[in-house]
C-alpha positions as CSV (number, residue, x, y, z in Angstrom):
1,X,34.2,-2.6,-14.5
2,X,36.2,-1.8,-11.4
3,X,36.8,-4.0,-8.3
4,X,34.8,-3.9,-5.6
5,X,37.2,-1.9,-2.8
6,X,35.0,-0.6,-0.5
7,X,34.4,-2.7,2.8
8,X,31.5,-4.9,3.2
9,X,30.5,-3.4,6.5
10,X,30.5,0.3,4.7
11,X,28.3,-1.3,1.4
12,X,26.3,-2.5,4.6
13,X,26.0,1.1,6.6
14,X,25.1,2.6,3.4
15,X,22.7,0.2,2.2
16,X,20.8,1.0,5.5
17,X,20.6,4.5,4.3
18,X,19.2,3.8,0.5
19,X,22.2,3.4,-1.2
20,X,22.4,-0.3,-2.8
21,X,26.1,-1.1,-4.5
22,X,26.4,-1.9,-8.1
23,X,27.5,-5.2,-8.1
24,X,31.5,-5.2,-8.9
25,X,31.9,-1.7,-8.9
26,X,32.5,1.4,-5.9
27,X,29.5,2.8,-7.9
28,X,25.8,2.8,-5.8
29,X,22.1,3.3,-6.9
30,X,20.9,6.3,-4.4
31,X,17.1,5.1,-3.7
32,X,15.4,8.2,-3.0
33,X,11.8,8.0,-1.0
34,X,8.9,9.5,-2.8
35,X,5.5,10.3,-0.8
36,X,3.3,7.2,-2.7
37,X,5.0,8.1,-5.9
38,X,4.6,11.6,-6.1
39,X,6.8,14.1,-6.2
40,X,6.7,18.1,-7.7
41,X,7.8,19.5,-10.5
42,X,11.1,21.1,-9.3
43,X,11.8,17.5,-7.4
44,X,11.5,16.2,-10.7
45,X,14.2,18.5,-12.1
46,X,16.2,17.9,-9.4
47,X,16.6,14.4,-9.4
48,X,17.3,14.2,-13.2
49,X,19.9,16.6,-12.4
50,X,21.4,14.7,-9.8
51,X,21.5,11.7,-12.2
52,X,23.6,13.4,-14.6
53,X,26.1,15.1,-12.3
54,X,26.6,12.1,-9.8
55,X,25.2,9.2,-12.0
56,X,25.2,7.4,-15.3
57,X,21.9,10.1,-16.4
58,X,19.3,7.3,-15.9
59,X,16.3,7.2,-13.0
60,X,15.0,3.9,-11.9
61,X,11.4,3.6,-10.6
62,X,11.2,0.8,-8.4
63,X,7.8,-1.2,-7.0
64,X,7.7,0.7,-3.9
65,X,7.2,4.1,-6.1
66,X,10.8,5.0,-4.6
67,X,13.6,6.5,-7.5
68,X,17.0,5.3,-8.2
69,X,20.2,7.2,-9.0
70,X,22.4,4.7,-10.8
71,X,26.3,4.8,-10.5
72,X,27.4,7.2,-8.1
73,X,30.7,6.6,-6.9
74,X,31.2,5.9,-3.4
75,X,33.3,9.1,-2.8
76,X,30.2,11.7,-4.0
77,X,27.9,9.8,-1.8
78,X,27.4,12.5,1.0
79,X,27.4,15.9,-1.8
80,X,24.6,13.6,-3.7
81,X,22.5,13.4,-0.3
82,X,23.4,17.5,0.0
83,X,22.5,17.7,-3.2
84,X,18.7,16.3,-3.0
85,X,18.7,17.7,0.2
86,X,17.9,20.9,-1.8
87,X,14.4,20.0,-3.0
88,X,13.5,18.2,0.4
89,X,14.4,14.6,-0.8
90,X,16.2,12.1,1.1
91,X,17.1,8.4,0.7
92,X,16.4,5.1,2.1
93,X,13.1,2.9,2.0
94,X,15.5,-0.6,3.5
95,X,15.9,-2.3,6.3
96,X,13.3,-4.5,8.6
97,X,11.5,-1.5,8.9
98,X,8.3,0.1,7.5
99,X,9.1,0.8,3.7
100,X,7.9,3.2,1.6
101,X,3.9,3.1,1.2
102,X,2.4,2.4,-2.1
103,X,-0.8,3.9,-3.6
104,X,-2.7,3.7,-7.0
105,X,-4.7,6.6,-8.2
106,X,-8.2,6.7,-6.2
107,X,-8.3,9.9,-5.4
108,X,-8.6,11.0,-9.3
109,X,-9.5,7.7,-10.5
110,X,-13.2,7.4,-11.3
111,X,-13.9,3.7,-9.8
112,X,-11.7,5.2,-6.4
113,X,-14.1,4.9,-3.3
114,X,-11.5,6.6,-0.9
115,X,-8.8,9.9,-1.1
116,X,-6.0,7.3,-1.5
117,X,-3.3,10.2,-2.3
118,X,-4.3,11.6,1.4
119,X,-4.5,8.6,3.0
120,X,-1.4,7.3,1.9
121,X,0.3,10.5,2.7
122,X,-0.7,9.9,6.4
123,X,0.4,6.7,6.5
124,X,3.8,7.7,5.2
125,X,4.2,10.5,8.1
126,X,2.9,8.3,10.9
127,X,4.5,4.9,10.0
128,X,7.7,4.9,7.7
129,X,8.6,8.7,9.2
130,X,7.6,7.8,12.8
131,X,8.4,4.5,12.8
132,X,12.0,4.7,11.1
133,X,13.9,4.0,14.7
134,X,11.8,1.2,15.2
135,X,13.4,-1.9,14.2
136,X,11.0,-4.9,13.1
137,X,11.6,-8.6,12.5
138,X,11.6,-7.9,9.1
139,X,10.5,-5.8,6.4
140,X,6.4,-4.3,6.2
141,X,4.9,-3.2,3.4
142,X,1.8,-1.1,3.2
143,X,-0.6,-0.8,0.6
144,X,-3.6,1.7,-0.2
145,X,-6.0,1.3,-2.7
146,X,-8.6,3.1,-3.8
147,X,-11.2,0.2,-4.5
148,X,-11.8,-3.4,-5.3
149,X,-9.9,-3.4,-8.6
150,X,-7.3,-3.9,-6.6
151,X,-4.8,-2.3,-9.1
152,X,-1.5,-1.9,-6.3
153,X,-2.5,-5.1,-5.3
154,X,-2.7,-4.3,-1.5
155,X,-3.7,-7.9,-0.5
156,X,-0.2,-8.9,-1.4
157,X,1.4,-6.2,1.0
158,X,2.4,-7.2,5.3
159,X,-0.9,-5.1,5.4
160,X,-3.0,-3.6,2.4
161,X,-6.2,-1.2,2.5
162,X,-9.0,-1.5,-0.1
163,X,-11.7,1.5,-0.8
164,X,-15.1,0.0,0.2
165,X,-18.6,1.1,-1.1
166,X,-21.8,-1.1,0.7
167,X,-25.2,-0.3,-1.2
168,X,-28.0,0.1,1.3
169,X,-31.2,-1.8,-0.2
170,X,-34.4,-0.5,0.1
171,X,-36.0,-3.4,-1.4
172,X,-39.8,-2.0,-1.0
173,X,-38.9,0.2,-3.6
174,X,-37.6,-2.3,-5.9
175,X,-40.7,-3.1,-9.0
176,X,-39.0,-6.2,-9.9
177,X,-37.9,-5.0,-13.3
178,X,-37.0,-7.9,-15.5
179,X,-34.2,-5.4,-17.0
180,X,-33.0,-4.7,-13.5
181,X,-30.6,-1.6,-13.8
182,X,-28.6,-2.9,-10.2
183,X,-28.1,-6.4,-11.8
184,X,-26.6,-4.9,-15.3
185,X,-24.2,-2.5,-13.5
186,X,-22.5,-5.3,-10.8
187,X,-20.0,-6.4,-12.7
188,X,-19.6,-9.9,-10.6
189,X,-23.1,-10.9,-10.5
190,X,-23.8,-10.5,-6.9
191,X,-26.5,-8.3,-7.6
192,X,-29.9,-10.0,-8.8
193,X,-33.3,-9.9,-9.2
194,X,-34.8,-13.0,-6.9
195,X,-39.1,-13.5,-6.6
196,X,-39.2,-10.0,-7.8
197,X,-37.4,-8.3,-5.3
198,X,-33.5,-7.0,-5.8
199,X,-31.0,-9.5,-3.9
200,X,-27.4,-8.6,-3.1
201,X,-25.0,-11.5,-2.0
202,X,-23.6,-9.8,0.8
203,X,-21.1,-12.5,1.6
204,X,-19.6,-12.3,-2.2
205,X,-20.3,-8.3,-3.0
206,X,-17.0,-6.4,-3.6
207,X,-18.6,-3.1,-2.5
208,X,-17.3,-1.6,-5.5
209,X,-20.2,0.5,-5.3
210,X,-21.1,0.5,-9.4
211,X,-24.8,-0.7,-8.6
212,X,-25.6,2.5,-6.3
213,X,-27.9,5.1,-8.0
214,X,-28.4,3.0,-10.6
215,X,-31.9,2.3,-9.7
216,X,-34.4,4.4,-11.3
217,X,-36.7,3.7,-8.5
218,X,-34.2,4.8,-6.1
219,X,-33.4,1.1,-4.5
220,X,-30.2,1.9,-3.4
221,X,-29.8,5.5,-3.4
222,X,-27.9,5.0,0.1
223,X,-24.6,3.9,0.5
224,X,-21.7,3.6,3.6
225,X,-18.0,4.5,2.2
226,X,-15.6,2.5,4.4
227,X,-12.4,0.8,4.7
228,X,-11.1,-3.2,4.4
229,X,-7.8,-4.3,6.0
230,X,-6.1,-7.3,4.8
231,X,-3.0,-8.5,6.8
232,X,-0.5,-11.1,5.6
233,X,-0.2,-10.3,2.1
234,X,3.6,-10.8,0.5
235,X,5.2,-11.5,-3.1
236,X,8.9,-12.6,-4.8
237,X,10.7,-16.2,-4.2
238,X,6.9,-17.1,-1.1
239,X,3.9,-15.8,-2.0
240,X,0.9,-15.2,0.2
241,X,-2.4,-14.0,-0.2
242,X,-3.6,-11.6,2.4
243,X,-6.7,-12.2,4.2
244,X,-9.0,-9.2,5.3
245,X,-10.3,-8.8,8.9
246,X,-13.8,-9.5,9.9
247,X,-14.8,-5.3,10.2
248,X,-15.1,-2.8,7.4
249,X,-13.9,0.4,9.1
250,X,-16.1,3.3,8.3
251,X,-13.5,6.0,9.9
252,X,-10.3,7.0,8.4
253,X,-8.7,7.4,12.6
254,X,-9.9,3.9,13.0
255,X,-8.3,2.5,10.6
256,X,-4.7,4.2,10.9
257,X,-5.4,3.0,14.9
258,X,-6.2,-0.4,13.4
259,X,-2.3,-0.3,11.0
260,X,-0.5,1.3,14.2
261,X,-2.1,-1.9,16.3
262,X,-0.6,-4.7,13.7
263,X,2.3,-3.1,13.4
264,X,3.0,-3.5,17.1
265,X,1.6,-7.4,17.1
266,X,4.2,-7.9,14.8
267,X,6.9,-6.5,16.7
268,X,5.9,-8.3,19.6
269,X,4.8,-11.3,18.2
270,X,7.3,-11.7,15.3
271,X,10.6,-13.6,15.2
272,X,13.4,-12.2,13.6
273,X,13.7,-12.7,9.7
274,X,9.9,-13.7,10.2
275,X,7.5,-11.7,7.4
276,X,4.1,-10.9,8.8
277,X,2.7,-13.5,6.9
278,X,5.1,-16.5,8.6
279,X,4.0,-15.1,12.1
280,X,0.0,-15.6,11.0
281,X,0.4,-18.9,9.9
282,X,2.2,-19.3,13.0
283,X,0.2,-18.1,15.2
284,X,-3.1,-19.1,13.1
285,X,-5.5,-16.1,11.8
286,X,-8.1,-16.5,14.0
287,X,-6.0,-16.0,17.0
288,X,-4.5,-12.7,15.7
289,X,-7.5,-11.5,14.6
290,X,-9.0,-12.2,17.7
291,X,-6.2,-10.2,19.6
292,X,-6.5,-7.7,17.0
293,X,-10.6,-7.1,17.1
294,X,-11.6,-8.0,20.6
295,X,-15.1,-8.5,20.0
296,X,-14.3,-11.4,17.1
């Protein structure tokens, strides 16, 4: 293993454009930035190729779905970025700035409530894209998932969304049924049969959306698709559990509005080397979700 030679403000420069240094060496992991994981065929062919002609032959995946180049040497830095370049790839995904979004599989998945590939995709364009010159007190993660399960784990993210599906009851068409079809398919037990009439705890339900058209007698036929938005959520050395605002947004503009609108609390309301999380508890939930949703 060779001496470190290169300067630490240069290791720092290029760390601000996705390339991390191999510790001890002149060699660095390229991160390149992947649309929430996916990327085509010929991308694919691409990167393995650049891993064997500028690095040791191995890809990384990392937690934010990005994909690391090990061990190029800092002099084939710029021909590796030419070199990607080809398929439309590029580094980066650091700094205290929007990173790369992260998405599970809703959109193919058959619990997902919500087109979480699509989603995500716009998120990507309008936030880490549009928001790359915008420097933030500290690094902001965003989550998508495609439903309760909670799979990507967006209430651990700076600000996670979470597919919601909310039965409408028609209870006068509930019999009663002592084998209630509703109450076998919930799979928390917020869905039960109370003096003969179907009863959903609507402070506990998930909105996972498994008891709708279960009904033979067509109970809860109906159902409103929507949005949650938890804010706060991080993981690693502090851990944090997000908590989700007081609205489920039913449109897909509302709720990219609703990310944009955190996003610039934080900036304004954020110290430096402050997470999202630190500024809450900070500034107390209630009071940024009262800034946030007016009417709260």
């Amino acid at each position: 293993m060779s001496a470190l030679t290169v300067s630490q403000e240069e290791v720092k420069r290029l760390k601000g454009i996705g390339f991390l240094n191999n510790k001890g060496t002149d060699d660095f992991s390229a991160r390149i930035v992947t649309v929430n994981g996916k990327v085509s065929a010929s991308q694919h062919r691409l990167m393995a190729d650049a891993a064997e002609k500028f690095g040791n032959g191995m890809l990384a995946y990392t937690t934010r779905l990005s994909v690391e180049v090990q061990g190029i040497p800092y002099e084939k830095v710029e021909e590796f970025q030419k070199f990607i370049a080809q398929e439309g790839l590029t580094t980066g995904g650091t700094g205290a700035k929007v990173r790369p979004i992260v998405s599970c599989k809703g959109t193919t998945c058959q619990y997902g409530l919500l087109d979480s590939y699509a989603l995500s995709e716009k998120i990507f364009h309008r936030f880490y894209e549009g928001y790359r010159d915008v420097e933030l007190p500290h690094k902001f993660k965003i989550a998508v998932g495609g439903c309760p399960n909670n799979c990507v784990k967006p209430n651990l993210n700076d600000v996670g969304i979470i597919g919601q599906r909310i039965p409408v009851v028609d209870a006068e068409k509930c019999k009663g049924c002592k084998k209630c079809a509703m109450e076998a398919a919930c799979p928390n037990g917020f869905a039960k049969v109370v003096d003969g009439k179907i009863h959903i705890d609507t402070e506990n339900c998930r909105h996972c959306g498994r008891c709708v058209g279960k009904c033979p007698f067509h109970t809860t036929d109906e159902s409103i698709y929507g949005y949650k938005i938890y804010i706060g959520g991080r993981w690693g050395k502090k851990v944090s559990r997000g908590r989700a605002l007081d609205i489920i947004f039913t449109s897909e503009d509302e709720t990219l509005d609703m990310i944009e609108k955190i996003l610039l609390f934080y900036k304004e309301n954020g110290k430096k080397g402050e997470r999202f999380a630190e500024t809450i508890e900070r500034i107390r939930f209630e009071n940024v979700e009262r800034q946030l949703l007016p009417s709260c």
